[in-house]
N, CA and C atoms as a LAMMPS dump frame, in Angstrom:
ITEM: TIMESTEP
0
ITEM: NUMBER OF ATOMS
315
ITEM: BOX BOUNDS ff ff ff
-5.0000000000000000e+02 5.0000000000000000e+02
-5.0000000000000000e+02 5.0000000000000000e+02
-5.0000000000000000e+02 5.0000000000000000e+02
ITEM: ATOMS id mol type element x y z
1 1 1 N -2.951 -21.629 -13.686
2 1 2 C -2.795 -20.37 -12.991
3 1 3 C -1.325 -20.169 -12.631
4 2 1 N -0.74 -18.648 -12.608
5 2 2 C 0.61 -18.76 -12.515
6 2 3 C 0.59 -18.085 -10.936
7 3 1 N 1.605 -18.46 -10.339
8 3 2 C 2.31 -17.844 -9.374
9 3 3 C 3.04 -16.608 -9.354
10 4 1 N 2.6 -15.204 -8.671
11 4 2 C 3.233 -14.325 -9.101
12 4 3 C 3.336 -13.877 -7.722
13 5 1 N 3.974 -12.524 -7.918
14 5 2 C 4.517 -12.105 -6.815
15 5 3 C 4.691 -10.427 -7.49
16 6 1 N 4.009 -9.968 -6.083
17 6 2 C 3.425 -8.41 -6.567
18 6 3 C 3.598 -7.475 -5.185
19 7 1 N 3.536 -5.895 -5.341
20 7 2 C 3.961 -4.906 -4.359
21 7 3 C 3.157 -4.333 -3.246
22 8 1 N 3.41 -4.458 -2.422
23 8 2 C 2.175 -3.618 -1.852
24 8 3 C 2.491 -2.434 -0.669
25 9 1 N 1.864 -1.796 -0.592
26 9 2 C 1.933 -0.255 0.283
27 9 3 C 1.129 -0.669 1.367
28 10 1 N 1.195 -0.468 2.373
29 10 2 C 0.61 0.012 3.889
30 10 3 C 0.521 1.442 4.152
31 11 1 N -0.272 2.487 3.235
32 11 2 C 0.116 3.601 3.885
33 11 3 C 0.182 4.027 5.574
34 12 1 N 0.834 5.44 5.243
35 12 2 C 0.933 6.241 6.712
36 12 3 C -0.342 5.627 7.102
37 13 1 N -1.818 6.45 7.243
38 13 2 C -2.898 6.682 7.487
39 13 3 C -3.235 5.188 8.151
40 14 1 N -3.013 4.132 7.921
41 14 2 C -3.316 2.684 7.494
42 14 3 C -2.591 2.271 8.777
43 15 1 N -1.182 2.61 8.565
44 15 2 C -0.264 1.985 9.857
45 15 3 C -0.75 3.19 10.901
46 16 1 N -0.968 4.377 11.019
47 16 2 C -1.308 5.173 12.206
48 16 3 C -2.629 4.575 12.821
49 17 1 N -3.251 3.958 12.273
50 17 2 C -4.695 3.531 12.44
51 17 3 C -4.273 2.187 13.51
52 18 1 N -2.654 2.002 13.217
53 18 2 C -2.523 0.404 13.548
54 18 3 C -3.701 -1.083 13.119
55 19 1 N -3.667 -0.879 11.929
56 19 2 C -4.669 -2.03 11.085
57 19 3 C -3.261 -2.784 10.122
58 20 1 N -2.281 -2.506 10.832
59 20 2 C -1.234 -3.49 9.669
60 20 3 C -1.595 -5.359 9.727
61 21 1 N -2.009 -5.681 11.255
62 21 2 C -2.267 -7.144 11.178
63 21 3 C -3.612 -7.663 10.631
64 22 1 N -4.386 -6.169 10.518
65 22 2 C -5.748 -6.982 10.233
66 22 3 C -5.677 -7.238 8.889
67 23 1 N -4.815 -5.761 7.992
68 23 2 C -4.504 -6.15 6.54
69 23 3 C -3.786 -7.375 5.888
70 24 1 N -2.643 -7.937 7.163
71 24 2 C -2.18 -8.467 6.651
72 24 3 C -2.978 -9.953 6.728
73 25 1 N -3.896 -10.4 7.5
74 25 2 C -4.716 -11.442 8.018
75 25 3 C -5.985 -11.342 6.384
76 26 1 N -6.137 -10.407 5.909
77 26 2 C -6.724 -10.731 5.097
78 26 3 C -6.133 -10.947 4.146
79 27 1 N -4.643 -10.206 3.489
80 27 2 C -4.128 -11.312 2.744
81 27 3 C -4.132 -12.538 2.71
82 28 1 N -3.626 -12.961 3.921
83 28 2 C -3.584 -14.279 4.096
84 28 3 C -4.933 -15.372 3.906
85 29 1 N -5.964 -14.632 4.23
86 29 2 C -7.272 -15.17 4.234
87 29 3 C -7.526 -15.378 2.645
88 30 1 N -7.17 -14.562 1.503
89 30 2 C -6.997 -14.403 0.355
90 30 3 C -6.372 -15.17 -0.885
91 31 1 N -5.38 -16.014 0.26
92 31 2 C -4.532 -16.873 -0.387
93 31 3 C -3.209 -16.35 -0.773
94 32 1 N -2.814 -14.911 -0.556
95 32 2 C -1.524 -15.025 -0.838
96 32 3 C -0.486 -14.765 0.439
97 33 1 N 0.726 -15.509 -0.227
98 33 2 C 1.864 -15.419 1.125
99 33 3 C 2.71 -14.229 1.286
100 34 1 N 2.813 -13.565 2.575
101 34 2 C 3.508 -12.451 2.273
102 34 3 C 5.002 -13.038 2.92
103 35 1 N 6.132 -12.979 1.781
104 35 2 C 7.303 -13.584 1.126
105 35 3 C 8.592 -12.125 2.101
106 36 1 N 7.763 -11.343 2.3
107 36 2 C 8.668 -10.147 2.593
108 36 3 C 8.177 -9.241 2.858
109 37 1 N 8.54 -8.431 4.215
110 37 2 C 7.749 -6.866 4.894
111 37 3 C 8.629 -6.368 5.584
112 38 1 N 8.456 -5.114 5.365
113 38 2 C 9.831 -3.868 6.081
114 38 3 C 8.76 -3.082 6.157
115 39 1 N 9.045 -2.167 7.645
116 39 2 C 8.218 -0.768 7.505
117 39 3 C 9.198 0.418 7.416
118 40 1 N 8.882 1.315 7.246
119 40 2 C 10.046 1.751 6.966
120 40 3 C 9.623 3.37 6.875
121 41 1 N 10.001 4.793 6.423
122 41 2 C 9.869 5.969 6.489
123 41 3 C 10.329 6.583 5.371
124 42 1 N 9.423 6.798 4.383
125 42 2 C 9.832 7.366 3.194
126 42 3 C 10.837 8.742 3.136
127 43 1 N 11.637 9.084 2.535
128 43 2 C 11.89 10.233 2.407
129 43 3 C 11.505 11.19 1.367
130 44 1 N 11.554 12.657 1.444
131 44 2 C 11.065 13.114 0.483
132 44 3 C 11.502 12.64 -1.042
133 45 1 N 12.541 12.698 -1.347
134 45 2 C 13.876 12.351 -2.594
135 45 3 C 13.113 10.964 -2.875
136 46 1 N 12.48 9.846 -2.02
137 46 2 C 12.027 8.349 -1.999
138 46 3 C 11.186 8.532 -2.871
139 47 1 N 9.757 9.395 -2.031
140 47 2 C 8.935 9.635 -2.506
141 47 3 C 8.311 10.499 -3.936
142 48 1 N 9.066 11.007 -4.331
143 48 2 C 8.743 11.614 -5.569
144 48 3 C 9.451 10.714 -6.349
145 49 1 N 10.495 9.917 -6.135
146 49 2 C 10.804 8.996 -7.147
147 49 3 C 10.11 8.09 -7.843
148 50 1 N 9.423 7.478 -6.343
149 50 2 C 8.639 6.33 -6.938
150 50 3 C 7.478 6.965 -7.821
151 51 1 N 6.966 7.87 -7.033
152 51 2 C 5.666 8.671 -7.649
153 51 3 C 6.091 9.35 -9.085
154 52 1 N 6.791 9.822 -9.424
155 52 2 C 7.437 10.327 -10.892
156 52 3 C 7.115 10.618 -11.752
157 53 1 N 5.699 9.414 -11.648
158 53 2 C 4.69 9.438 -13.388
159 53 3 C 3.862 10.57 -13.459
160 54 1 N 3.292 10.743 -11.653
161 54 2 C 2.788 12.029 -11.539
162 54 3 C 3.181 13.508 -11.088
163 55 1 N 4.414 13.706 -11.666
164 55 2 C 4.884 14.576 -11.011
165 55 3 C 4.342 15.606 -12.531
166 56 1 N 4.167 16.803 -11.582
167 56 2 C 3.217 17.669 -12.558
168 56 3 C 1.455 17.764 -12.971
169 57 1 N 1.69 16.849 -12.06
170 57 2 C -0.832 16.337 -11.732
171 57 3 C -0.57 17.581 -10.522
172 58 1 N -1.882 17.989 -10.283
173 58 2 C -2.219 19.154 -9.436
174 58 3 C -2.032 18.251 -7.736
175 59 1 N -1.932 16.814 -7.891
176 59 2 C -2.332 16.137 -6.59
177 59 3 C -1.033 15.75 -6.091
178 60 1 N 0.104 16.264 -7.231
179 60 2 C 1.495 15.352 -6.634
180 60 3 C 2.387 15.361 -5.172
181 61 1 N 2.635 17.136 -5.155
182 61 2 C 2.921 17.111 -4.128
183 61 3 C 2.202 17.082 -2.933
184 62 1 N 0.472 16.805 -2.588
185 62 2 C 0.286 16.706 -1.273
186 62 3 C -0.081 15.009 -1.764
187 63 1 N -0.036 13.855 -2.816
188 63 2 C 0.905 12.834 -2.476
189 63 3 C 2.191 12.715 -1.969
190 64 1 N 3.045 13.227 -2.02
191 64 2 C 4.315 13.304 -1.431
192 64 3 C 4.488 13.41 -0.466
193 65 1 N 4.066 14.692 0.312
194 65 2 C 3.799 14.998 1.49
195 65 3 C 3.121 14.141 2.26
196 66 1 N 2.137 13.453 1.99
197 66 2 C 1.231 12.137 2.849
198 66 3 C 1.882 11.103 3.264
199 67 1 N 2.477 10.702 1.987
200 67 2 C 3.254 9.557 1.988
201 67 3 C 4.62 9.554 3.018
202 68 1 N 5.608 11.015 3.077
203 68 2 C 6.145 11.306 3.851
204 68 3 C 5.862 11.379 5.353
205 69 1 N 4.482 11.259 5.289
206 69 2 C 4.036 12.046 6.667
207 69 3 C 4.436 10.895 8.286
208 70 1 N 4.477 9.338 7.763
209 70 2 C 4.829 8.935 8.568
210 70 3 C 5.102 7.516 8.151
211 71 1 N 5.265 6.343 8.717
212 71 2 C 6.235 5.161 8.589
213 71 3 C 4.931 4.915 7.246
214 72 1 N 5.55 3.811 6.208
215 72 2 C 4.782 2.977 6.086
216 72 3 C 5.501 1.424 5.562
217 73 1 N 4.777 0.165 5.423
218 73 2 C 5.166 -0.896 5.424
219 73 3 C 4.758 -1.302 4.187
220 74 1 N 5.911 -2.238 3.582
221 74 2 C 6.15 -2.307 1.959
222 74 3 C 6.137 -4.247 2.281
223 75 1 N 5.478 -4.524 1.163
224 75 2 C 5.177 -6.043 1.52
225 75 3 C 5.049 -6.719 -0.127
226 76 1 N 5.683 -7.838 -0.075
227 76 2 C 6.106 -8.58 -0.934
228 76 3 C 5.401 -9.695 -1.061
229 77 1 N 4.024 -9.779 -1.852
230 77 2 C 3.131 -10.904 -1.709
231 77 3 C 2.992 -11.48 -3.161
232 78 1 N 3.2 -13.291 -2.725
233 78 2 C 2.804 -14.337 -3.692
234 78 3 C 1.488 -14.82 -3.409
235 79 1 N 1.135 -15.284 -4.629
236 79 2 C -0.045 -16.169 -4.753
237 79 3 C 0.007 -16.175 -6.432
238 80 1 N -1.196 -17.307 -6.579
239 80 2 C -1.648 -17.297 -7.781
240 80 3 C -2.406 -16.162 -8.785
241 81 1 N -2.166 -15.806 -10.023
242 81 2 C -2.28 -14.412 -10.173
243 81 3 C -2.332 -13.1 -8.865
244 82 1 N -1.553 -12.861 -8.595
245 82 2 C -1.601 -11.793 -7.452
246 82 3 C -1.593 -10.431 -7.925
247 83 1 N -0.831 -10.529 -9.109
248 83 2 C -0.961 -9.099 -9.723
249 83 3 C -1.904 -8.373 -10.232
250 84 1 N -2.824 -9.816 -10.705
251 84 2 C -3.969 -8.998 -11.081
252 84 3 C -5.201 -8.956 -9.762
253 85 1 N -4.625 -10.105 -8.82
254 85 2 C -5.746 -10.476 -7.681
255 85 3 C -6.045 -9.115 -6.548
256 86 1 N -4.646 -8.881 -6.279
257 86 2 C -3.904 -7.733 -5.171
258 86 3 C -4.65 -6.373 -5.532
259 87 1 N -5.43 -6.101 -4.252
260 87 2 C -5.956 -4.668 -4.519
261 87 3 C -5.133 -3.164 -5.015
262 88 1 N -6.265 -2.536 -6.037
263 88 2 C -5.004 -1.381 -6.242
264 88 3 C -5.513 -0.258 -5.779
265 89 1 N -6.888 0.212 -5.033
266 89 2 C -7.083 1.405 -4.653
267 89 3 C -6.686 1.449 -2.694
268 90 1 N -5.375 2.134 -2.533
269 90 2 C -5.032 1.936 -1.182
270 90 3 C -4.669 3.155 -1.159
271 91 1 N -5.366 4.576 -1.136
272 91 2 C -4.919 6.124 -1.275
273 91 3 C -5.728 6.668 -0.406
274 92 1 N -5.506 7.797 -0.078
275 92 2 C -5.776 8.789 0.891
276 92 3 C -7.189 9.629 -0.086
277 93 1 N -7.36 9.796 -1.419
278 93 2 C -8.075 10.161 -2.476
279 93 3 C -9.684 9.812 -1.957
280 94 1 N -9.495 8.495 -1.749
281 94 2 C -10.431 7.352 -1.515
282 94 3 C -10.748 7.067 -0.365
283 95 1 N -10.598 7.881 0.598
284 95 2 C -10.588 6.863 2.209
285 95 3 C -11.721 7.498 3.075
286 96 1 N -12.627 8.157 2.172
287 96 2 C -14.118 8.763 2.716
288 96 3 C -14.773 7.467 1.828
289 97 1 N -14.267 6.515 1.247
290 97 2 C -15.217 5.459 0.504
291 97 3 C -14.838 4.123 0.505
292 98 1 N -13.406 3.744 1.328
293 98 2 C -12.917 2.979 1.812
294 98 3 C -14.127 1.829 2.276
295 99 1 N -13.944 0.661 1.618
296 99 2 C -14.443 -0.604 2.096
297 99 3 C -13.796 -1.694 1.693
298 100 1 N -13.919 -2.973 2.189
299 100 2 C -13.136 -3.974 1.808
300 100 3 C -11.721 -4.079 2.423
301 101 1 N -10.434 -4.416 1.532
302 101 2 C -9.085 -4.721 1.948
303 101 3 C -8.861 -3.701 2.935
304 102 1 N -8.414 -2.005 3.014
305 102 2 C -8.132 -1.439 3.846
306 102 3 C -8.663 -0.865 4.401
307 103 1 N -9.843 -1.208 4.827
308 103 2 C -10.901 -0.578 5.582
309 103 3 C -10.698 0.035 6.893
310 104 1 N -10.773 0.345 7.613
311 104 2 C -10.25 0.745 9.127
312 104 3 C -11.669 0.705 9.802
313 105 1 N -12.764 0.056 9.065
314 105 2 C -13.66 0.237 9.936
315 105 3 C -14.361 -0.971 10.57
């Protein structure tokens, strides 16, 4: 098994909820180490950058706008396969079906 090291988002919604320690307690419970965390406040110019691939989907700019809407925390986690281990549905799209990693409930 390899050791990798992969990205992760805390959205707005997520940190307003204040659930950043419970998320991060289940990483940890998970097995991987988080190596690095900043929270931080996207800007608009930030945010459409990273987002880019979808710029021109009907959903882009009120992604943008969300993501803007308030702090969120960017985290730098190892473990063994993590890239493929590390959850990838952490969106606002999804959060009437939210269970598991970012649950708030």
């Amino acid at each position: 098994m390899a050791i990798e090291r992969t990205f992760s988002i805390i959205k707005p919604n997520a940190v307003a909820k204040n659930v950043i320690g419970n998320i991060f307690a289940r990483f940890e419970a998970a097995g991987f180490k988080i190596v690095g965390t900043k929270m931080l406040h996207l800007t608009v110019e930030q945010a459409r950058g990273f987002y880019a691939e979808h710029d021109g989907k009907p959903f882009f700019d009120g992604l943008v706008e969300f993501m803007t809407s308030g702090p969120i925390v960017v985290s730098v986690l190892e473990g063994e396969n993590a890239v493929q281990r590390h959850p990838r549905s952490a969106g606002r799209d999804q959060s009437g079906k939210r269970t598991g990693w970012y649950s708030a409930r």
